[in-house]
N, C-alpha and C positions, 0 to 999 in steps of 0.2 A: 504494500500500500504506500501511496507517496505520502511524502511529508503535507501536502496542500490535502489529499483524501480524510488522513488522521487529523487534523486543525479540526476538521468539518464532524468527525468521528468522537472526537474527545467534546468540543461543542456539547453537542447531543445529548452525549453522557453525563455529562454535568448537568445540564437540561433536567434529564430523565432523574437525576438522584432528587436534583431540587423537588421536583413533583410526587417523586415516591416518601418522601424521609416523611416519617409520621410522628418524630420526637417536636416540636415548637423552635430547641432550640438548633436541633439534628438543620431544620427546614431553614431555618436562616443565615445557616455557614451555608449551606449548599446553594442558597442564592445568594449568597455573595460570592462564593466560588464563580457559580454559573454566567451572573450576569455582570455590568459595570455597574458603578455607584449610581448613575442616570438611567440606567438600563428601562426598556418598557415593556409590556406586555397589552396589548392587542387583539382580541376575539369580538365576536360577535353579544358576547353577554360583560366584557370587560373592557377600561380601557385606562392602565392605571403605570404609573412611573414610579420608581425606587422600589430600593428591599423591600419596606416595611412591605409599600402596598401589593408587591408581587405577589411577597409571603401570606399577604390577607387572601389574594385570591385564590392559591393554590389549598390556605388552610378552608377555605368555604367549599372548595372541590371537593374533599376530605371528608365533610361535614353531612354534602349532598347523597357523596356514594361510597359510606364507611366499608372497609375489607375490598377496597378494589385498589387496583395497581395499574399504573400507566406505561406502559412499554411498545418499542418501537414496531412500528407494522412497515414491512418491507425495507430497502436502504434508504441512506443521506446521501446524497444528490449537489452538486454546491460547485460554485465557481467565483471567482474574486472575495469580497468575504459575503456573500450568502449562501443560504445552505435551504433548500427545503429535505422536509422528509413525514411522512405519515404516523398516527399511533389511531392506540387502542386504547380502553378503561375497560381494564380484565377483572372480574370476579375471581378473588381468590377461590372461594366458596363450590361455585362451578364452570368457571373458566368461562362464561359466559361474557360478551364484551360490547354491553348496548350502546356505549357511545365511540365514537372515532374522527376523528381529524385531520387535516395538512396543515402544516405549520411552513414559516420561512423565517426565517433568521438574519440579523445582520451581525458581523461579530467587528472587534474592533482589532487592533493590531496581534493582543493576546490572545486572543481568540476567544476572549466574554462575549458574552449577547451584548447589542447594544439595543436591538429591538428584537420581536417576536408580533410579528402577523400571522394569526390563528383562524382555523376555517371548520368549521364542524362540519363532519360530512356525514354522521348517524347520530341521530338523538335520538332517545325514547319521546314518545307523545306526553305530553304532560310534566317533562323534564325542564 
């Protein structure tokens, strides 16, 4: 894998911890890890900049769909510093995974997010 593939690879993954860490305080190293002090996040039900409020939304995701885990559906994809790539919200319980999404990323030299445009592409009805 190239150096420019893993920038995009390691992204992700820091991504993905920020959204899985179920500790408060586990969730907001791992958003600081993941993204810049400005950093923003981007969806159709959010639209919020810095840690704290990152951390509110992903702890409110948590809150919506307790015992489920976020993990990546298919590769990362990326050129110059953005990167898209797909997920899922998996039922520990029984691997069921009602909602799913495309995300795009923009990272800064380090390779933090600087932004995150989010795209729901499965919701349950009533979700």
């Amino acid at each position: 894998m190239s150096a420019t593939a893993r920038r995009y690879e390691d992204a992700v993954a820091r991504y993905f911890e920020a959204w899985n860490a179920e500790d408060p305080a586990a969730r907001e190293k791992a958003v600081a890890a993941a993204w810049t002090e400005d950093g923003g996040y981007t969806d159709p039900l959010a639209d919020v900049s810095g840690h704290e409020q990152i951390a509110a939304v992903i702890t409110a995701a948590h809150e919506q769909f307790p015992g489920f885990v976020f993990r990546l559906s298919g590769t990362v994809d990326g050129h110059h510093d953005i990167a898209r790539f797909s997920w899922e919200l998996v039922s520990a319980a029984d691997g069921s995974a009602p909602v799913a999404g495309s995300d795009v990323i923009t990272l800064d030299g380090q390779g933090r997010i600087r932004a995150v445009l989010g795209f729901l592409d499965r919701v349950p009805s009533g979700a």
